[in-house]
Structures are given as C-alpha cells and as structure tokens.
N, C-alpha and C positions, 0 to 999 in steps of 0.2 A: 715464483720460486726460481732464483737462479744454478745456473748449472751443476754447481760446487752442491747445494741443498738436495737434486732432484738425486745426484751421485750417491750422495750419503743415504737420502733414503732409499733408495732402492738395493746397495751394498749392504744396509744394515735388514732389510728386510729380507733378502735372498739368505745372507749369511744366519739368520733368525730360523727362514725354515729349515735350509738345509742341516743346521745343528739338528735340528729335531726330529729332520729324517734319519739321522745317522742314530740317535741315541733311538730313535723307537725302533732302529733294525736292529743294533748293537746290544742294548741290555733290554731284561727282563722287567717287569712291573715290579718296582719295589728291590731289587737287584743292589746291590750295593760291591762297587769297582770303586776301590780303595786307588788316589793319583797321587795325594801328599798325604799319607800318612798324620792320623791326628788334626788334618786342616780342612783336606778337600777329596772328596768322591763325587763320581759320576752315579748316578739313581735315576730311575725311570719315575714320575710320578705324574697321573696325572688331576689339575688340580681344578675342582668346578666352580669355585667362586674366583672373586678378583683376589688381589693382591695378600697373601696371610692367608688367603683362603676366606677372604670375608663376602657375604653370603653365599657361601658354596652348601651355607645348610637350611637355605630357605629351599621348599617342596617345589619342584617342574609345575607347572612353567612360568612361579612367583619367580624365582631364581632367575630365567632365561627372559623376562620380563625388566627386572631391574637389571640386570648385567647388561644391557641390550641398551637401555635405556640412557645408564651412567657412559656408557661407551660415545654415543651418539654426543652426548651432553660435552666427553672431554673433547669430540675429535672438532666441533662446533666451536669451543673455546680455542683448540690451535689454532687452527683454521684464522680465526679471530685475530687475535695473536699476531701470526705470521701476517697477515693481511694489513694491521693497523697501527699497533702496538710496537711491535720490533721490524716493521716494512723496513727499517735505515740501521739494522744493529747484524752485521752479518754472524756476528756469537751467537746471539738469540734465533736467528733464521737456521743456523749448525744445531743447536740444544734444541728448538721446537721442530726439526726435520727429525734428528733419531726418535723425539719423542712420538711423531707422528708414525715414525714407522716401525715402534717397537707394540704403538697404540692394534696400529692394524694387524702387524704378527700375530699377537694373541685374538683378535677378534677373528682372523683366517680359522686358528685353532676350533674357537667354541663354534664357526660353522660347520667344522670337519667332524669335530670330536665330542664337540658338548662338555670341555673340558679346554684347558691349557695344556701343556706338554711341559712340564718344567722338571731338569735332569741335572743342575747345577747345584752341590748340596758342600755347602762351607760352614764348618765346626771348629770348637775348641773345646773341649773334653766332653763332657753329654751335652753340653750347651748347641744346638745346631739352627742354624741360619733357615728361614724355610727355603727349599728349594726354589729356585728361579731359570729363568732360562736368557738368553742374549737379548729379545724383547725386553725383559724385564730391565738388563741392566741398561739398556738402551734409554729407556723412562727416566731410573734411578740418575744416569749420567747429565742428559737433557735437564732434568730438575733443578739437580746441583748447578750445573753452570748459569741455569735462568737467577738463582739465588745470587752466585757470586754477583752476578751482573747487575742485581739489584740492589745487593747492600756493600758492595767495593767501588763497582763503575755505574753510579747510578750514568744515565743519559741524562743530556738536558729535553726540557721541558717542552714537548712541541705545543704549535698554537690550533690543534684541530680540534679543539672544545671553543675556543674562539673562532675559527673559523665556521664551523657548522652553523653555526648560531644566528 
C-alpha cells in the first residue's frame, strides 16, 4: 500500500470513529436534531445487522456468526484486489483503501457494541434514507469509483493468467 493509500485509510478510519464518538456523546438513542430541514438530521441509531440492516434479525450468535463471516470474506476480497487486481491503478488502490477502512470502522463497532453506530439520516418528505455513518459512505464512495473505473476507464489487460501458467 503506498503512502497516499495507508493516509486515507487511516484519516477515514479515525475521522469514522471520532464522528461516532461525538454523536454517542451528543444525541440521545433515537433523538432526532433536525441540520437541513426536510433533508437531513443527526439520529443516534444503533444498527445490528449489515448494511439496510440486513440480518440484524437473525437470533445471537446466528447473526454475529454470518456478520463475522461476510466481514472476513469482504476484507479477504480487498485484500485481493489491492494486492493483484488494481496493484497498477492508483484510483482503485484510493476506492479499495476507504473501502477497507470504512470495512474495519464498522467491524471496530460490532466488537465494541454488538451493533453499528450509524447517526447520519438523509430524507425527502416520510421517505427516509437508512441511517449511515462516514464508514458507510466510505464503502458507498470506494464502490462507485471501482464501478466508474470499470465501465468508463476500463485498464488494459494484464498477462498474469498467462503468466502463472
């Protein structure tokens, strides 16, 4: 990982917790601090499955089993990734750093809390976004860029399938 990669992650990882220390001193569970009117409030939530909250309602310790599990599987795939895949695309080594280290924010969380911390809640009339937190958009952003870079700037082809062989 070069210096520019280890920088981000570890600025998006600190910047990750400390939001979450500030909103679990600052607001109440469930608490709703109205920022833009009609768009966006601050909310304390905390959320026990992944992303949507999906298996947050499978029963202890099925839940902390697959969550545990899927976590291990994504950071194995960055990992991957960073390693082989984008070792020559410094976009993709940017997008697979936040993603790694918005990956481990949350996974910090479920050891601490048994839960996520997510306090960022963006609305448009009853329609409301689930809550997330700077991990999460860390993910969200990491993704998208991996996407542009696949379908605008594909790379060319390297020869390490030929090579191996």
């Amino acid at each position: 990982m070069h210096v520019f990669n280890v920088a981000l992650f570890v600025t998006v990882l600190v910047l990750d917790q400390l939001t979450k220390y500030v909103a679990q001193q600052e607001l109440l569970l469930g608490e709703i601090v109205p920022v833009i009117p009609g768009l966006f409030n601050f909310t304390l939530v905390y959320n026990p499955g992944a992303a949507f909250g999906l298996f947050g309602g499978l029963p202890d310790p099925w839940r902390q089993i697959v969550l545990f599990g899927v976590s291990l599987l994504a950071l194995v795939v960055v990992f991957r990734f960073m390693r082989r895949e984008a070792k020559d695309d410094p976009w993709a080594q940017a997008a697979l750093s936040g993603i790694l280290a918005g990956a481990v924010g949350n996974i910090i969380d479920r050891v601490r809390f048994d839960s996520v911390v997510d306090f960022l809640d963006f609305y448009w009339g009853a329609y409301h976004w689930p809550a997330f937190n700077v991990a999460d958009s860390a993910i969200s952003v990491g993704v998208t860029i991996l996407i542009f870079r696949i379908l605008f700037f594909p790379q060319p082809q390297s020869n390490h399938a030929i090579d191996s062989e």
